[in-house]
N, CA, C and O atoms as a Maestro MAE file, in Angstrom:
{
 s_m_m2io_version
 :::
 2.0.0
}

f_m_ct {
 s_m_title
 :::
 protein
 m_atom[308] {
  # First column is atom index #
  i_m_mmod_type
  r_m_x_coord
  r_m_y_coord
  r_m_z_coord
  i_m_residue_number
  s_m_chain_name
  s_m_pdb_residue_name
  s_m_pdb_atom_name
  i_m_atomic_number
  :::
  1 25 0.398 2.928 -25.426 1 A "UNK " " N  " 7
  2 3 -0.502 4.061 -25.468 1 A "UNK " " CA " 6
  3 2 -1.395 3.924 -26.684 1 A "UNK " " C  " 6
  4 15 -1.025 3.244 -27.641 1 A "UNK " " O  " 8
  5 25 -2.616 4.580 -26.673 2 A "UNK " " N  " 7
  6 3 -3.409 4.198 -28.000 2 A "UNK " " CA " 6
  7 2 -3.720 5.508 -28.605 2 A "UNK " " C  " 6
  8 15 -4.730 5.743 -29.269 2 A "UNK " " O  " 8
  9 25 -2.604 6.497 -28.276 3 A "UNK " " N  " 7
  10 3 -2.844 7.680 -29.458 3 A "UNK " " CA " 6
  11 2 -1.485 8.839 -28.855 3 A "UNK " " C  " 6
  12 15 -0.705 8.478 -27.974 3 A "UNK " " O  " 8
  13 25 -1.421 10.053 -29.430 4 A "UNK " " N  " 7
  14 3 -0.713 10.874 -29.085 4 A "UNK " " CA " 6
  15 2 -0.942 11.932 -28.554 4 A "UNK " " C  " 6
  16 15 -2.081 12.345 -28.775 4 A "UNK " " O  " 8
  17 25 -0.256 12.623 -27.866 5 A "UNK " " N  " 7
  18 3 -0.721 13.740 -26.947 5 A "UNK " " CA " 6
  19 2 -0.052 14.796 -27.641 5 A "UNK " " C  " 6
  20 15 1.016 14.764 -28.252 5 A "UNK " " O  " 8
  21 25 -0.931 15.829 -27.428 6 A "UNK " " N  " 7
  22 3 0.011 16.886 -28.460 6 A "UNK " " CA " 6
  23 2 -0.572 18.314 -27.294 6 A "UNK " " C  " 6
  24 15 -1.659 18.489 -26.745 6 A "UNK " " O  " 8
  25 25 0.858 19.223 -27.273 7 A "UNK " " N  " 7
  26 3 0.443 20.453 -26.463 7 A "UNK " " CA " 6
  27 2 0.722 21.424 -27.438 7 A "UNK " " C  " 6
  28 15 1.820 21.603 -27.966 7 A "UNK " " O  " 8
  29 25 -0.356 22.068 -27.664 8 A "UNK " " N  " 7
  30 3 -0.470 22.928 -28.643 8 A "UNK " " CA " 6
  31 2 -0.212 24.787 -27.862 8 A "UNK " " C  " 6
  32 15 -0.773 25.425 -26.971 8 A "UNK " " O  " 8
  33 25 0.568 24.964 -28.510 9 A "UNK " " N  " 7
  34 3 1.007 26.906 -28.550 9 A "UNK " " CA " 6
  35 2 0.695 27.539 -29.520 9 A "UNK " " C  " 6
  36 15 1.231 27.577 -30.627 9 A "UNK " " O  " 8
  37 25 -0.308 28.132 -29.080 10 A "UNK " " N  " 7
  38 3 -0.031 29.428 -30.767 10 A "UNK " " CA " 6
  39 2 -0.930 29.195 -31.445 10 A "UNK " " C  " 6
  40 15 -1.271 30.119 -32.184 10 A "UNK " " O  " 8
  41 25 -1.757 27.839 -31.527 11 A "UNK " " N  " 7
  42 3 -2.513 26.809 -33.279 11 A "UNK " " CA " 6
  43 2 -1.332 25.841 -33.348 11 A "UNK " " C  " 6
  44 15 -1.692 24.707 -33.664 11 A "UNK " " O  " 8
  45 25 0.048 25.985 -33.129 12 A "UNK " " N  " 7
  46 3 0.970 24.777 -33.298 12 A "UNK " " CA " 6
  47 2 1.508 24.284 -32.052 12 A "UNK " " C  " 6
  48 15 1.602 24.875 -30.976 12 A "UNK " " O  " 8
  49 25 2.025 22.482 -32.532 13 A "UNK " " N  " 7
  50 3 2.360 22.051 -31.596 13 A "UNK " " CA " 6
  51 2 4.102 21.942 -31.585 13 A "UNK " " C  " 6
  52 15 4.608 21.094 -32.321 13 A "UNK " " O  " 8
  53 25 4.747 22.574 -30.972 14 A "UNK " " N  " 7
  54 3 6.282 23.087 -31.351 14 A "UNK " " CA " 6
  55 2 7.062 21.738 -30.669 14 A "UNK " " C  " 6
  56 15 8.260 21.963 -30.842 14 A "UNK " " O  " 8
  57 25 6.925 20.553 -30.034 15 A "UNK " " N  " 7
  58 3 6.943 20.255 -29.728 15 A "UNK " " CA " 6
  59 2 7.216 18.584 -30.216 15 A "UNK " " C  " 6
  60 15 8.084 17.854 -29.739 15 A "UNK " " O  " 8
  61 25 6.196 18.203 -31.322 16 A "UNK " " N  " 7
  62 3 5.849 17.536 -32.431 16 A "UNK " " CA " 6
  63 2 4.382 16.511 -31.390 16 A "UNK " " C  " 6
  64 15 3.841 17.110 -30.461 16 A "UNK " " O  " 8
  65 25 3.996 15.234 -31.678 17 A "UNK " " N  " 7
  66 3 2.929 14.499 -31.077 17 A "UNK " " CA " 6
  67 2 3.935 13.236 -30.669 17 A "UNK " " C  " 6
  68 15 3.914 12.703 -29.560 17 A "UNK " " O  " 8
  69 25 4.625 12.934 -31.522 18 A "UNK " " N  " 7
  70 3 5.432 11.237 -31.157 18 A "UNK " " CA " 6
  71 2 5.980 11.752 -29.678 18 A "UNK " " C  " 6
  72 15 5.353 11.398 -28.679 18 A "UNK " " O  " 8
  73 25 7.177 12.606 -29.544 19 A "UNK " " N  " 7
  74 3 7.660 13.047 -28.746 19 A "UNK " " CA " 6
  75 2 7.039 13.474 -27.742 19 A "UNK " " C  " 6
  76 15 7.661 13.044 -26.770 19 A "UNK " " O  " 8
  77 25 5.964 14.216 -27.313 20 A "UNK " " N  " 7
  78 3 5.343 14.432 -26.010 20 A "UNK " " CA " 6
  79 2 4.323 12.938 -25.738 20 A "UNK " " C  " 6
  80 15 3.836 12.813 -24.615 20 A "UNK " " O  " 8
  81 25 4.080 12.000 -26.652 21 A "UNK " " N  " 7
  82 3 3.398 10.422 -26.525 21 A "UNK " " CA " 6
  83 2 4.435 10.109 -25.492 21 A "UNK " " C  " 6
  84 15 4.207 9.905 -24.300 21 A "UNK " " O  " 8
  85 25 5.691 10.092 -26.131 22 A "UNK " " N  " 7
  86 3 6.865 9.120 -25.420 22 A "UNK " " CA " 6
  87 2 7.293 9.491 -24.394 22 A "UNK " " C  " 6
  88 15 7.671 8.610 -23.623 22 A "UNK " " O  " 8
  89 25 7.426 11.100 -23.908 23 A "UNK " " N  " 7
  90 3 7.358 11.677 -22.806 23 A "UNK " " CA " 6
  91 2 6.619 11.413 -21.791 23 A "UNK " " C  " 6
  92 15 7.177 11.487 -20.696 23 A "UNK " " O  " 8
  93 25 4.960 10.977 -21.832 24 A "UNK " " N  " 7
  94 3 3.838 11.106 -21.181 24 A "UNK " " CA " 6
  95 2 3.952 9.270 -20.866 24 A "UNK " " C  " 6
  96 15 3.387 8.815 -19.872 24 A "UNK " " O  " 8
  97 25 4.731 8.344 -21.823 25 A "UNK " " N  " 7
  98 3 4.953 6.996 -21.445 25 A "UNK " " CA " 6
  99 2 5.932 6.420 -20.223 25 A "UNK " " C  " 6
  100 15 5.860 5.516 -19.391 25 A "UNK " " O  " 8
  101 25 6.982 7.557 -20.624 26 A "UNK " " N  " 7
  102 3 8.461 7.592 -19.697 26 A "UNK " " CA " 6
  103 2 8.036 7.710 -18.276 26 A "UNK " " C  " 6
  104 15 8.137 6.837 -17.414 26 A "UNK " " O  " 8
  105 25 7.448 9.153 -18.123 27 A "UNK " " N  " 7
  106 3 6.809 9.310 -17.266 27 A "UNK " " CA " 6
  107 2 5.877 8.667 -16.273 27 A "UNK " " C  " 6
  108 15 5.881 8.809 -15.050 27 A "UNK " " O  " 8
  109 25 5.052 7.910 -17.044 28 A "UNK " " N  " 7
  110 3 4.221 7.235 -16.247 28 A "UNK " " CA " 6
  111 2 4.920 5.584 -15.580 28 A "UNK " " C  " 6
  112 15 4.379 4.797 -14.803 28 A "UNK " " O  " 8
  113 25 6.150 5.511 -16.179 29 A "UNK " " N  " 7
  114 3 6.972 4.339 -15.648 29 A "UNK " " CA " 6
  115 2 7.780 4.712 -14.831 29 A "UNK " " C  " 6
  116 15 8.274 3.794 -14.176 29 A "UNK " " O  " 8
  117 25 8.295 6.214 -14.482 30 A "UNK " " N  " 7
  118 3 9.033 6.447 -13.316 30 A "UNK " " CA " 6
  119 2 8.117 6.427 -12.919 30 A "UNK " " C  " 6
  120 15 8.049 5.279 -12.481 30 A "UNK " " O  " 8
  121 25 6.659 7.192 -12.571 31 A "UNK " " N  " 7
  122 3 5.699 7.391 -11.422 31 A "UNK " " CA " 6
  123 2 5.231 5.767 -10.816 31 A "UNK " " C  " 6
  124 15 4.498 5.815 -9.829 31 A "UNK " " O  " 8
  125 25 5.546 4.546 -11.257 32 A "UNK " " N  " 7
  126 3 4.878 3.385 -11.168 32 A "UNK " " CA " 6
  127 2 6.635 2.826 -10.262 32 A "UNK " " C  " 6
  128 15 6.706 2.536 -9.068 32 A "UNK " " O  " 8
  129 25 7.551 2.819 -11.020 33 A "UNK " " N  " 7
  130 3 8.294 3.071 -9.910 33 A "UNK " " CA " 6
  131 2 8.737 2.798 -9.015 33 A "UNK " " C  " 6
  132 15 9.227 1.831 -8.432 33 A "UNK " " O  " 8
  133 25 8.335 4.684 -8.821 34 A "UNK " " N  " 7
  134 3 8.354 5.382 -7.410 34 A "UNK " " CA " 6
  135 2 7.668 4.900 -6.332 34 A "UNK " " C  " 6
  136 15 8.065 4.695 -5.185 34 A "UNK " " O  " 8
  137 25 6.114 4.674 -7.049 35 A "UNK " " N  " 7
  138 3 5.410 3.979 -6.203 35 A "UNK " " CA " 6
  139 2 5.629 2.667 -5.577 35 A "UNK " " C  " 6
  140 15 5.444 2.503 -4.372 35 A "UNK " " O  " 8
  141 25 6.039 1.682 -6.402 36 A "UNK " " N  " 7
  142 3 6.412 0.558 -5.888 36 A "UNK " " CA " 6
  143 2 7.760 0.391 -4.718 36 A "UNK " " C  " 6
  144 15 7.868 -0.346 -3.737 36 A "UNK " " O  " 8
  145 25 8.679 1.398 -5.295 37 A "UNK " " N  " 7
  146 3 9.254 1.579 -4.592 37 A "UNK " " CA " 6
  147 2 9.144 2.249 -2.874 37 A "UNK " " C  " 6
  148 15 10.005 2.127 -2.002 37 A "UNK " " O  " 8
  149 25 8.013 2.853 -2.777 38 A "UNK " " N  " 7
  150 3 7.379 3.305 -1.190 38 A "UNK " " CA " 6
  151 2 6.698 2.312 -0.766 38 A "UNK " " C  " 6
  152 15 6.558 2.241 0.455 38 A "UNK " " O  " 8
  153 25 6.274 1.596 -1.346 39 A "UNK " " N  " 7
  154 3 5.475 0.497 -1.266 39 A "UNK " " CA " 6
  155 2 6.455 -0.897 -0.538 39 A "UNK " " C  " 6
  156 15 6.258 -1.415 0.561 39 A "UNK " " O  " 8
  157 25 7.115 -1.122 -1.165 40 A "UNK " " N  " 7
  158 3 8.043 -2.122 -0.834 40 A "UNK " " CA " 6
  159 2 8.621 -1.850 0.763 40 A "UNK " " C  " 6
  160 15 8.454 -2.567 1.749 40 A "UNK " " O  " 8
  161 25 9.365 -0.545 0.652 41 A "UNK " " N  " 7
  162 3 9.935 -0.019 1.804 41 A "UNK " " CA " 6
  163 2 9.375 0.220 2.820 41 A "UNK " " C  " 6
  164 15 10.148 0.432 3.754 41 A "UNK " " O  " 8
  165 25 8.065 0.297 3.110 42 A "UNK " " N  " 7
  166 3 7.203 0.629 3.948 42 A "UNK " " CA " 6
  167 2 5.805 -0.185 4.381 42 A "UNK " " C  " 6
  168 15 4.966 0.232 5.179 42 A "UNK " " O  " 8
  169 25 5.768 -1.503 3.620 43 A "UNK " " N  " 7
  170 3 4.874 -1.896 4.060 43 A "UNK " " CA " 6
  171 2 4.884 -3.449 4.271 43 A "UNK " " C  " 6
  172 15 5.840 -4.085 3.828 43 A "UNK " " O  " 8
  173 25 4.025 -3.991 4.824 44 A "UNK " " N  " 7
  174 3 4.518 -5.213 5.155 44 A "UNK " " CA " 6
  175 2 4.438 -6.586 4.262 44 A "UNK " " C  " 6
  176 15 3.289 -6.703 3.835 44 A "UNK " " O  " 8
  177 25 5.152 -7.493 3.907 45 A "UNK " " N  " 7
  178 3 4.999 -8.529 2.709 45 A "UNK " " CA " 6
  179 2 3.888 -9.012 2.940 45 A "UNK " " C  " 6
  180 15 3.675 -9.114 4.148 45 A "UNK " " O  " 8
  181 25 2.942 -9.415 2.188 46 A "UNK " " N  " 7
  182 3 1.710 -10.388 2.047 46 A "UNK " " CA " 6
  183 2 1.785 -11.665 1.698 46 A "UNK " " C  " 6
  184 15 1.259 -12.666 2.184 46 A "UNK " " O  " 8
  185 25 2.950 -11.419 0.235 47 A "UNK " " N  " 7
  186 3 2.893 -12.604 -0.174 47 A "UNK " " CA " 6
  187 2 4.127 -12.830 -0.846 47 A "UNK " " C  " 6
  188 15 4.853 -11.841 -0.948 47 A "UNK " " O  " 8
  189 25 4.723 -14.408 -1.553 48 A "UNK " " N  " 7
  190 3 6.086 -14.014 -1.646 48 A "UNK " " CA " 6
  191 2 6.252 -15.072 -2.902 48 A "UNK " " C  " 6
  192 15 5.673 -16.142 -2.712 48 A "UNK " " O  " 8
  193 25 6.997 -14.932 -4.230 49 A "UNK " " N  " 7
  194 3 7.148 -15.605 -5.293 49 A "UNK " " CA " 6
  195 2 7.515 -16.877 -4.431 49 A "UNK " " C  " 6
  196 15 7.974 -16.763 -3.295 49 A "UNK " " O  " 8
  197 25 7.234 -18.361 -5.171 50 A "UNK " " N  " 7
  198 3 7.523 -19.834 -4.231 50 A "UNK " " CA " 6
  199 2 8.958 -19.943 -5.117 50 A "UNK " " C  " 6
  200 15 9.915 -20.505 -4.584 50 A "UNK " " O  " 8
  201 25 9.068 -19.479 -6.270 51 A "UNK " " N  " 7
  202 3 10.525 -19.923 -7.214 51 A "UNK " " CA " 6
  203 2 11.596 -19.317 -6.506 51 A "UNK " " C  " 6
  204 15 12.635 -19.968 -6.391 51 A "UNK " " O  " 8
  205 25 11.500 -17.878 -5.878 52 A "UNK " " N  " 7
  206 3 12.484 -16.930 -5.882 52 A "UNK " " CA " 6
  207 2 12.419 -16.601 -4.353 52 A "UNK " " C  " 6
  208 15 13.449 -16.439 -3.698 52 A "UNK " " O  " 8
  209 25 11.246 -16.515 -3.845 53 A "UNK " " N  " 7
  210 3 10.768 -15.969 -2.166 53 A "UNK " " CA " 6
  211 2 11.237 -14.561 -2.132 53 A "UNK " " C  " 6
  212 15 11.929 -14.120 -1.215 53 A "UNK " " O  " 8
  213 25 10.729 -13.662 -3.456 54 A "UNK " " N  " 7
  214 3 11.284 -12.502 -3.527 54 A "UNK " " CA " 6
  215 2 9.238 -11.901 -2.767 54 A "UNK " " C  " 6
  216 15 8.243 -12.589 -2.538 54 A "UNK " " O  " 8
  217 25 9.468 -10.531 -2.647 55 A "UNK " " N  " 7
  218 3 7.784 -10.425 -2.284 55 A "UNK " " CA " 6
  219 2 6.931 -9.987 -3.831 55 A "UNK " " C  " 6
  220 15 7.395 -9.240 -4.692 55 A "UNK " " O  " 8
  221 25 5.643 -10.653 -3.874 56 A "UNK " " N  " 7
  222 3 4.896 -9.920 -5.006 56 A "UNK " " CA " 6
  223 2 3.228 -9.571 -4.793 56 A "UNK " " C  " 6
  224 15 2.155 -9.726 -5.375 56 A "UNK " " O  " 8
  225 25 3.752 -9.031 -3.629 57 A "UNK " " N  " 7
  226 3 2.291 -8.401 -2.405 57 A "UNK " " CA " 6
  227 2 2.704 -7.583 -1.323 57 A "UNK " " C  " 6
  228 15 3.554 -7.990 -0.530 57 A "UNK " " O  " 8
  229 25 2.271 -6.665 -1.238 58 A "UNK " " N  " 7
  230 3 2.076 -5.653 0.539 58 A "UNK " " CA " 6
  231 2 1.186 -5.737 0.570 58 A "UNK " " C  " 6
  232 15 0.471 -6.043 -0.384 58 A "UNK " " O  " 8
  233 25 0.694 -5.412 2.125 59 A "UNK " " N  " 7
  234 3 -0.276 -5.147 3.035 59 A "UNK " " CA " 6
  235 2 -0.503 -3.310 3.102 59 A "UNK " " C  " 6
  236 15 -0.146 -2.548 4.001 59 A "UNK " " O  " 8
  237 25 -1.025 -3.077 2.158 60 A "UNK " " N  " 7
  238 3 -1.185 -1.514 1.902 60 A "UNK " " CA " 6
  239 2 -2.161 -0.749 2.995 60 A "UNK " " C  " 6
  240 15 -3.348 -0.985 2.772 60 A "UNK " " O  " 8
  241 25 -1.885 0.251 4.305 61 A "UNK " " N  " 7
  242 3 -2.494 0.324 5.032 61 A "UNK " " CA " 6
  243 2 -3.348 2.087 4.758 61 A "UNK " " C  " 6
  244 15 -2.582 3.033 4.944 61 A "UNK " " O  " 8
  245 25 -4.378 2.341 4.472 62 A "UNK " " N  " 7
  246 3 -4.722 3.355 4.172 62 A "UNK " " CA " 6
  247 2 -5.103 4.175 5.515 62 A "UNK " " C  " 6
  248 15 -4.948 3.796 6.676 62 A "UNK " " O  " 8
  249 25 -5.790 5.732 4.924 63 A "UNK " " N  " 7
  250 3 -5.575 6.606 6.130 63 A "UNK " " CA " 6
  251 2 -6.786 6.363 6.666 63 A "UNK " " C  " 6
  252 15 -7.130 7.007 7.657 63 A "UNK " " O  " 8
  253 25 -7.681 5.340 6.071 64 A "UNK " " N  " 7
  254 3 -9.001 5.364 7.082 64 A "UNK " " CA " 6
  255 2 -9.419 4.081 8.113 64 A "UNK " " C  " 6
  256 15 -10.429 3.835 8.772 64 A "UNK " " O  " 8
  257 25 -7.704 3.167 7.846 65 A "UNK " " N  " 7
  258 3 -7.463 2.338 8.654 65 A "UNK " " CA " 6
  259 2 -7.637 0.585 7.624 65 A "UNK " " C  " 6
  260 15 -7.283 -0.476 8.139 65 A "UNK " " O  " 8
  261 25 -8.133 0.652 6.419 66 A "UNK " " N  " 7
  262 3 -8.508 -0.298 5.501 66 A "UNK " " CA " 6
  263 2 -6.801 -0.637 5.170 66 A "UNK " " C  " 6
  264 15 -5.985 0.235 4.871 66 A "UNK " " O  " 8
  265 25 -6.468 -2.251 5.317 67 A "UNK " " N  " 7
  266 3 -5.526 -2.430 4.741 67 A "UNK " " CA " 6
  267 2 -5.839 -3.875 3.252 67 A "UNK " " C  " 6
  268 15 -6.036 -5.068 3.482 67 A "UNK " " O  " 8
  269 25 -5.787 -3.268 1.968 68 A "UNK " " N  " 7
  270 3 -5.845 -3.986 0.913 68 A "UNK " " CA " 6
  271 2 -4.166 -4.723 0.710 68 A "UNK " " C  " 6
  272 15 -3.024 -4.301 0.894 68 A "UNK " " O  " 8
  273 25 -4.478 -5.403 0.462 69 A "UNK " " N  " 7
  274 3 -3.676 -6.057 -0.424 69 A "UNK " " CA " 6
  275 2 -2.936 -6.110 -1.440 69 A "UNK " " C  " 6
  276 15 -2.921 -7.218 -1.977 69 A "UNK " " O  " 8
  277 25 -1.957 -4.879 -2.178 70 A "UNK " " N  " 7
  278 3 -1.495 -4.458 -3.199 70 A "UNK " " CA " 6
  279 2 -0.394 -5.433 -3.825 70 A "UNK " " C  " 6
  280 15 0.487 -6.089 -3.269 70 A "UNK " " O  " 8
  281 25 -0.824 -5.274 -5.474 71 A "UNK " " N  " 7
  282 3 0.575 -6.141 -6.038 71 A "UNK " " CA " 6
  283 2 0.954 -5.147 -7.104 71 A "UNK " " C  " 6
  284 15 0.415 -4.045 -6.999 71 A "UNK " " O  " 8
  285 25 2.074 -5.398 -8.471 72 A "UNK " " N  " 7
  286 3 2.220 -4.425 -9.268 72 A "UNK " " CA " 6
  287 2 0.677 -4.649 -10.111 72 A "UNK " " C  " 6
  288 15 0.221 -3.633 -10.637 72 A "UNK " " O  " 8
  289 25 0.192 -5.433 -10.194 73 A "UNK " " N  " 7
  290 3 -1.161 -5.411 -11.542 73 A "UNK " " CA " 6
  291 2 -2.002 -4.144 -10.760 73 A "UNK " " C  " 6
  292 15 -2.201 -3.058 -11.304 73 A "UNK " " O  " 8
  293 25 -2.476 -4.505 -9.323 74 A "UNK " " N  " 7
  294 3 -3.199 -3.434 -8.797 74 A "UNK " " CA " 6
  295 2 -3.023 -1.914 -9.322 74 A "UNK " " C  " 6
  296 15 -3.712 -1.130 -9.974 74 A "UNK " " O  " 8
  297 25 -1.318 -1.893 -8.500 75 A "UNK " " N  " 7
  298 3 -1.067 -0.651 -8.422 75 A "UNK " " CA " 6
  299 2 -1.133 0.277 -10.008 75 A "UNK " " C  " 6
  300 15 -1.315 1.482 -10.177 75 A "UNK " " O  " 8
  301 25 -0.958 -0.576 -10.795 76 A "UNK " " N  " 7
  302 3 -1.182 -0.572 -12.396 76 A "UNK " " CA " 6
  303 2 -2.893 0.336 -12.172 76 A "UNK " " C  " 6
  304 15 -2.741 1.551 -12.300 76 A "UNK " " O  " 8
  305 25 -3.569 0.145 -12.038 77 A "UNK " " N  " 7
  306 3 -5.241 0.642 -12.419 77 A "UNK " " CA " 6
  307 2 -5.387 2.074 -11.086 77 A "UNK " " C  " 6
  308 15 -6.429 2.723 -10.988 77 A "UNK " " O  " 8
  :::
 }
 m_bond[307] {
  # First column is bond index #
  i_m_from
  i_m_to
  i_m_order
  :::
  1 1 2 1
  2 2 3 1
  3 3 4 2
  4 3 5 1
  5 5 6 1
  6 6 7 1
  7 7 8 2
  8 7 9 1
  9 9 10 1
  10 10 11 1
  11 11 12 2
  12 11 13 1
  13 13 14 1
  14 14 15 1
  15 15 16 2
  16 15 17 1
  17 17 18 1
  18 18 19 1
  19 19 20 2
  20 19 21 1
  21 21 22 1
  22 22 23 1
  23 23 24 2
  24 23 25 1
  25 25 26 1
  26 26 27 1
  27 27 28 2
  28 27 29 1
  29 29 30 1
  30 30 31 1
  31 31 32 2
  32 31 33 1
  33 33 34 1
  34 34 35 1
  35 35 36 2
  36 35 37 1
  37 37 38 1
  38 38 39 1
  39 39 40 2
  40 39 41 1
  41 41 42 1
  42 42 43 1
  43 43 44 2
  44 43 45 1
  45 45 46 1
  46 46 47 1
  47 47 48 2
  48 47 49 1
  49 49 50 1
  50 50 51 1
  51 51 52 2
  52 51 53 1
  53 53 54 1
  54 54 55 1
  55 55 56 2
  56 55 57 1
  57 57 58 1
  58 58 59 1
  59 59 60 2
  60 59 61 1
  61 61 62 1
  62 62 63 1
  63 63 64 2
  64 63 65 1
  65 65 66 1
  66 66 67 1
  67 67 68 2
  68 67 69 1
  69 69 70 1
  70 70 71 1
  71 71 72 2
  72 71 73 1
  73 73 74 1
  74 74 75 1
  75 75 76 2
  76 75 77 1
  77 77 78 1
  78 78 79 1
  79 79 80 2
  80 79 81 1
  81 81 82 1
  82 82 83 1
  83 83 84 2
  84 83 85 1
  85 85 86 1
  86 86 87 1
  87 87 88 2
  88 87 89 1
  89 89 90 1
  90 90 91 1
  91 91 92 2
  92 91 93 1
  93 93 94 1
  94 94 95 1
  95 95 96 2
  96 95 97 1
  97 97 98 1
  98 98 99 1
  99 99 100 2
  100 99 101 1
  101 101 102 1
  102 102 103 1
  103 103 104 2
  104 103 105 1
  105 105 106 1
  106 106 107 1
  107 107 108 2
  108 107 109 1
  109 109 110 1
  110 110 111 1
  111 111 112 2
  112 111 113 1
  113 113 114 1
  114 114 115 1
  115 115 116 2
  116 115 117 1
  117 117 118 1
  118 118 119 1
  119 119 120 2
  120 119 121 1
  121 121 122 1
  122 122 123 1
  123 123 124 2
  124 123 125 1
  125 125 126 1
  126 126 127 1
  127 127 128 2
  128 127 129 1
  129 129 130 1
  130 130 131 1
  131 131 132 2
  132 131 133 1
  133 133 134 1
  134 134 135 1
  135 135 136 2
  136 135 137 1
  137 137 138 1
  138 138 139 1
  139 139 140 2
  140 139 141 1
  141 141 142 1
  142 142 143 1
  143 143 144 2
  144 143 145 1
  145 145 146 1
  146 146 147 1
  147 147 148 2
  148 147 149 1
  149 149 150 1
  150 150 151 1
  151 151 152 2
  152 151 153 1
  153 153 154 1
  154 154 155 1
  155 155 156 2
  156 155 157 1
  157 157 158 1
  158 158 159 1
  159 159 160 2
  160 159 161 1
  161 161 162 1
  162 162 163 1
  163 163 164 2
  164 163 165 1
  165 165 166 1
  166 166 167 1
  167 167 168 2
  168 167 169 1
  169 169 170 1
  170 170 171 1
  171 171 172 2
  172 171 173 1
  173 173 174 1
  174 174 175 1
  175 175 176 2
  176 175 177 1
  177 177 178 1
  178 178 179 1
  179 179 180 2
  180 179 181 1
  181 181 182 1
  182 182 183 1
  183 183 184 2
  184 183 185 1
  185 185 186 1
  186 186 187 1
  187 187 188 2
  188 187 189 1
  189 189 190 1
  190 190 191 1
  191 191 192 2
  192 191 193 1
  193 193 194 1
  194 194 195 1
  195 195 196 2
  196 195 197 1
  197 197 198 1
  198 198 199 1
  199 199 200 2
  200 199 201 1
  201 201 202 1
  202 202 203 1
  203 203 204 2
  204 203 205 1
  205 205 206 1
  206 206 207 1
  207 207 208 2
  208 207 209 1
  209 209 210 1
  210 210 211 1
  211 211 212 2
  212 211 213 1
  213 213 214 1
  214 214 215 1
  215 215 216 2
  216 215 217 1
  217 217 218 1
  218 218 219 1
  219 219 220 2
  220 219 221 1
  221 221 222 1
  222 222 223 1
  223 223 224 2
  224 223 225 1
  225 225 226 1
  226 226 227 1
  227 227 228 2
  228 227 229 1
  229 229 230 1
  230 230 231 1
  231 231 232 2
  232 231 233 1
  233 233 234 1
  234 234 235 1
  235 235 236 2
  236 235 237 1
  237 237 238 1
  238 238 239 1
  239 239 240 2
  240 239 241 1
  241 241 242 1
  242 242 243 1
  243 243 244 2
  244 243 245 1
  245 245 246 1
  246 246 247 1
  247 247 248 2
  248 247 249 1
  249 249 250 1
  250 250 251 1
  251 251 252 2
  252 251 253 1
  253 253 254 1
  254 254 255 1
  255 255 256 2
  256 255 257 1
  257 257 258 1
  258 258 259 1
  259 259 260 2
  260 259 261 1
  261 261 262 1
  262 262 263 1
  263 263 264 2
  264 263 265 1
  265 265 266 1
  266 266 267 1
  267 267 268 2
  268 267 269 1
  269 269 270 1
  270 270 271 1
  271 271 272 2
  272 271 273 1
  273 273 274 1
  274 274 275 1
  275 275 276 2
  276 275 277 1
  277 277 278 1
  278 278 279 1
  279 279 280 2
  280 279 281 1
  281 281 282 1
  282 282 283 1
  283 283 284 2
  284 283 285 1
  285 285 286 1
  286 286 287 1
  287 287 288 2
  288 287 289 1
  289 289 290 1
  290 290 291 1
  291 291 292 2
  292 291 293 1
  293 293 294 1
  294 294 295 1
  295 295 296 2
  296 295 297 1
  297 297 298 1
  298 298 299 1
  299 299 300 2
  300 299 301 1
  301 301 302 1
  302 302 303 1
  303 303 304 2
  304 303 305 1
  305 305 306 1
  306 306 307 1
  307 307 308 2
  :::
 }
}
């Protein structure tokens, strides 16, 4: 992260800034995940590590019928 998040009550933040940073970090690594995890389960392999033949691609099918190509870097942005 390149700064801290602070939720302020009152004029103060009761809360402190490190602690809601690290909160708002945690967070965004279950939500990445979760996602990967629906992702995996539901969609079809694209592509597949040659060392391991584990998958590190779906065929991501959207609601307007476009299917991209998703990996974790994507789903990252």
């Amino acid at each position: 992260m390149k700064g801290s998040a602070t939720v302020v009550r009152g004029g103060c933040a009761p809360y402190g800034t490190d602690d809601v940073s690290d909160d708002v970090t945690q967070d965004s690594a279950l939500i990445f995940a979760k996602r990967l995890r629906v992702i995996m389960s539901t969609c079809d392999v694209a592509a597949v590590w040659v060392e391991s033949g584990e998958p590190c691609a779906w065929q991501y099918v959207k609601r307007n019928g476009e299917t991209p190509v998703v990996d974790r870097r994507t789903m990252h942005h």
